[in-house]
PABA-174164 format. One record per residue: residue in three letters; residue number from 0; x, y negated, z of N, C-alpha, C in turn. Coordinates in steps of 0.001 Angstrom, whole numbers, plus 500000, padded with zeros to 6 digits. Layout:
residues N
> ALA_NUM_X_Y_Z_X_Y_Z_X_Y_Z
...
***
This chain:
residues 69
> UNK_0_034159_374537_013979_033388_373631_014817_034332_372755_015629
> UNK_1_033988_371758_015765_034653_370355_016929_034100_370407_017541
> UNK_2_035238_370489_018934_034651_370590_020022_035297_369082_020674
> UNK_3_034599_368166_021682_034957_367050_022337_034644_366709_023239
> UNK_4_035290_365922_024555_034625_365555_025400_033808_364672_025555
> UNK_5_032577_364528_025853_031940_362873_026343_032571_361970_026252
> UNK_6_033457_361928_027026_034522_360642_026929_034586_360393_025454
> UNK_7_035405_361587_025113_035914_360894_023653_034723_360709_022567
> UNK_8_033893_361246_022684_033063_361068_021991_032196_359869_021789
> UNK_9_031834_359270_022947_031653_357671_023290_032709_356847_022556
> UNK_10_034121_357240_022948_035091_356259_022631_034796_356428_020857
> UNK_11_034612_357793_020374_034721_357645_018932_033406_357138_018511
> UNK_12_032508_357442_019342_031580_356658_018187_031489_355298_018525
> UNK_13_031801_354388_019665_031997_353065_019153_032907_352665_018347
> UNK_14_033657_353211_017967_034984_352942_017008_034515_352891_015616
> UNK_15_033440_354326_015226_032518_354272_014242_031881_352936_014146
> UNK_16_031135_352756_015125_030018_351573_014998_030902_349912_015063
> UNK_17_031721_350466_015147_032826_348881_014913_033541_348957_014335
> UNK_18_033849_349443_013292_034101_349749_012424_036225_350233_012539
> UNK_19_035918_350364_013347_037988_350546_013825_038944_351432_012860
> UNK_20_039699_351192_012456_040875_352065_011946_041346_352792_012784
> UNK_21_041948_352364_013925_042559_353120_014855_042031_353296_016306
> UNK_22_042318_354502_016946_041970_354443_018366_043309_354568_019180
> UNK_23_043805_353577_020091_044645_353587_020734_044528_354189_022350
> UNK_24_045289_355652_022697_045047_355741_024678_046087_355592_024786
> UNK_25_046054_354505_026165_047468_354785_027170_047008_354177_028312
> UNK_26_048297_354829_028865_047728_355326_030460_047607_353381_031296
> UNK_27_047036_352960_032053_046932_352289_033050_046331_351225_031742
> UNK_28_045579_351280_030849_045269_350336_029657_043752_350858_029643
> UNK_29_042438_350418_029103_041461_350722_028509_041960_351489_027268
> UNK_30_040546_352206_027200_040704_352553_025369_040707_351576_024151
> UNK_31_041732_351502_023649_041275_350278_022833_040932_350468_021179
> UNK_32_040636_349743_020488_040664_350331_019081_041054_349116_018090
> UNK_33_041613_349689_017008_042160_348762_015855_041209_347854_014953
> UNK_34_041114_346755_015009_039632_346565_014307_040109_344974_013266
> UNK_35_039783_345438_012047_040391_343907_011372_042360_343740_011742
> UNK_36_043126_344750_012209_044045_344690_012279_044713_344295_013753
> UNK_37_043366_344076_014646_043632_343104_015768_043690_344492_016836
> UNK_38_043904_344592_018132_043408_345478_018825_042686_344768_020101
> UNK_39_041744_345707_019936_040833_345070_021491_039863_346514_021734
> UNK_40_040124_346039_023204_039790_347040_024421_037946_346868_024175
> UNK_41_037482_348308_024744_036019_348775_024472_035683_347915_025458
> UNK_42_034771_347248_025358_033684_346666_026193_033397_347751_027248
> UNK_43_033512_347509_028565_033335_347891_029419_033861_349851_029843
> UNK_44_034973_349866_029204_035777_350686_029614_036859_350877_030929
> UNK_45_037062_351605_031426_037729_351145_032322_039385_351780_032199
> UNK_46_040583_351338_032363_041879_351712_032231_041791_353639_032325
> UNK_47_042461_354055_031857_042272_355272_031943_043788_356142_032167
> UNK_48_043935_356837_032960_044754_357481_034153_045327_358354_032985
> UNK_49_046531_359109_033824_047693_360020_033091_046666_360971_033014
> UNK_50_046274_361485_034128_045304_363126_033590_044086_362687_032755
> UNK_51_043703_361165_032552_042341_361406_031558_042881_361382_030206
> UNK_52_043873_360526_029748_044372_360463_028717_044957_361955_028206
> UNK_53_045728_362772_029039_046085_364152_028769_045443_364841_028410
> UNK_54_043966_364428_029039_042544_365364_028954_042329_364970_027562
> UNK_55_042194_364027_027166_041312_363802_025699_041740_364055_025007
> UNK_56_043372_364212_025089_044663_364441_023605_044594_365806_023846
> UNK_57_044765_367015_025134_044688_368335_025652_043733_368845_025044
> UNK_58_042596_368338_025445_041346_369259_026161_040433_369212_025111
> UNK_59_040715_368929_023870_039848_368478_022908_040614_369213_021211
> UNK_60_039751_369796_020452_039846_370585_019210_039337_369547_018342
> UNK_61_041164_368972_017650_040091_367775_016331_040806_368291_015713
> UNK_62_040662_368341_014378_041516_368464_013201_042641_367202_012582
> UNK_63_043928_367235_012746_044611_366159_012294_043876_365198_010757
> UNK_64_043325_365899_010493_042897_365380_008799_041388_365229_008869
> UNK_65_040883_364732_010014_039355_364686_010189_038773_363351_009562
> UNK_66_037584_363174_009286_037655_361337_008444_036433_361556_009279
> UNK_67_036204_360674_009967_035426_360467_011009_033749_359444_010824
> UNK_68_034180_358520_009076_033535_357568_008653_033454_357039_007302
***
């Protein structure tokens, strides 16, 4: 079973619904995602801090080999 936070789970499923290759976190940046090769920040996300970013890469059970779409 996968387990995730809210957070990330929002962040992944707009990534789903926009079809993104990649999801990019870093710290003092929005979440952003890879889309058409370009990167751009989630609509109405807000920059996200050293402990939230730690939290989502930490605090969260994904499988490296997960296909999400």
């Amino acid at each position: 079973m996968i387990t995730i936070s809210p957070q990330l789970k929002r962040i992944l499923d707009e990534a789903i619904v926009r079809g993104a290759s990649d999801v990019h976190l870093k710290v003092e940046l929005p979440p952003m995602l890879r889309i058409d090769g370009k990167l751009m920040a989630i609509p109405k996300e807000a920059s996200l801090t050293s402990s939230q970013v730690n939290g989502l890469i930490e605090g969260n059970e994904i499988p490296s080999n997960i296909v999400l779409a």
